[in-house]
C-alpha positions, 0 to 999 in steps of 0.5 A, a space after each residue: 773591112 775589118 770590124 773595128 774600122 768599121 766602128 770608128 766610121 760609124 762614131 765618126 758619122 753619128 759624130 757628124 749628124 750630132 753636131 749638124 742637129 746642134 747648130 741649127 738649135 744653137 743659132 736659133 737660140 741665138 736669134 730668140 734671144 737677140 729678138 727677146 733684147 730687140 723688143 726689151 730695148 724698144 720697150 725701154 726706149 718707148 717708155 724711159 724718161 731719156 729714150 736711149 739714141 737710135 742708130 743712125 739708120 733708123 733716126 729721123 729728122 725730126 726737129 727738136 721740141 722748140 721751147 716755149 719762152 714764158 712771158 714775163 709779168 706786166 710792168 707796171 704802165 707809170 701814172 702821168 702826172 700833171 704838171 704844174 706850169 709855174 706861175 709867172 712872176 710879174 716883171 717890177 716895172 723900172 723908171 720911164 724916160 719921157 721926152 718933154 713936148 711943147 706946151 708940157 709943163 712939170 706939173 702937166 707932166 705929173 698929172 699925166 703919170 699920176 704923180 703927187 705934185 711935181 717935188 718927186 720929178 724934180 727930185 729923180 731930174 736933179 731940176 732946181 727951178 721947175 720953169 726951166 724944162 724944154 723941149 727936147 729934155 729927157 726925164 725920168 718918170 719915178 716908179 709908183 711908191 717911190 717916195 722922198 728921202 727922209 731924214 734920219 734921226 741924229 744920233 745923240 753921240 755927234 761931238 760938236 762939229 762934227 758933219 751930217 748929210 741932210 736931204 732938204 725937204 718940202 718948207 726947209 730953210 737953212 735957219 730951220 736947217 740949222 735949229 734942227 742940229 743946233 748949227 749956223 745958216 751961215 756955218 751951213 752956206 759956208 760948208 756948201 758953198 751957197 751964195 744965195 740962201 733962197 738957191 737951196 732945193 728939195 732934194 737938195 743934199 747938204 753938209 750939215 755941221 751938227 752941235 755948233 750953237 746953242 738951239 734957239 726958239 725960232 718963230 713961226 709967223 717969219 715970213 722973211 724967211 727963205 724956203 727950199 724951193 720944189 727941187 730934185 
């Protein structure tokens, strides 16, 4: 073999190891510094806020961290406060209806419910004469307080002839009537259609015409005169 053939064959060879010694080094480099990345990666991953993700392979199941649900402040627990029942007002007792018995009379009758005298029974019951009740006969009983109508005040502005309504009272008679508003017991019986003067009632409602005669004294020991009798 010629010289120069022989050089070439020997670049060729040491060629060859060289690169069989480079290899080995370069993929050992390879491997340190993919193992150097490997633990830098874990350290970070160890130690970081937001550890990066694991691969697939590697990550567990391991359940996400359940969170703790804070408690709300107590509510205020709201006082009970009694409550005050309301009072009862008391139901105003209305007239009673009585069924007259034998034997009862009005004055009997007014005593039983504790009326003063028997002109307000009489009254309420439109009853003229008090002995003519019977029995079987309904009557009102009046309500405690309730009191005869009074007679109002004339006014001093009536013309004459001009008419009122009078309720007669205790003691009235229509000449008495009649002095009280400068009338007639005659004008007064004709205006009521009263045939007997000694008819009229307590209670009794009369068209008074007021201002027709001039007043005159009347006297007080006339015993002649008719009076009301105890009436509705």
């Amino acid at each position: 073999m010629p010289e120069s053939d022989e050089n070439v064959a020997d670049v060729i060879q040491a060629y060859r190891r060289r690169r069989e010694r480079v290899i080995p080094l370069l993929l050992g480099g390879l491997a340190v510094v993919l193992l150097v990345v490997g633990v830098f990666m874990i350290v970070l991953w160890l130690t970081g806020e937001s550890p990066p993700a694991m691969p697939g392979f590697l990550a567990s199941d391991t359940p996400p961290p359940t969170q703790t649900a804070t408690p709300h402040p107590p509510t205020d627990t709201p006082t009970i406060t009694d409550t005050v029942s309301p009072t009862e007002t008391p139901t105003p007792t209305g007239p009673l209806t009585y069924i007259v018995e034998e034997w009862d009379s009005l004055w009997s009758i007014a005593e039983e419910f504790g009326l003063d005298g028997i002109q307000l029974l009489m009254y309420v019951n439109d009853i003229t004469d008090p002995d003519a009740i019977y029995v079987g006969q309904e009557l009102i009983i009046p309500v405690e307080g309730t009191e005869l109508p009074t007679t109002t005040p004339l006014p001093a502005t009536l013309l004459p002839g001009q008419k009122i309504v009078y309720v007669v009272q205790p003691d009235d008679t229509l000449e008495s009537i009649a002095a009280m508003f400068n009338s007639t017991a005659e004008a007064i019986a004709e205006e009521n259609e009263i045939e007997d003067p000694n008819s009229i009632w307590i209670g009794q409602k009369l068209i008074v015409p007021v201002n027709i005669a001039t007043p005159t004294p009347t006297s007080v020991h006339d015993t002649d005169t008719p009076t009301a009798t105890e009436g509705p």
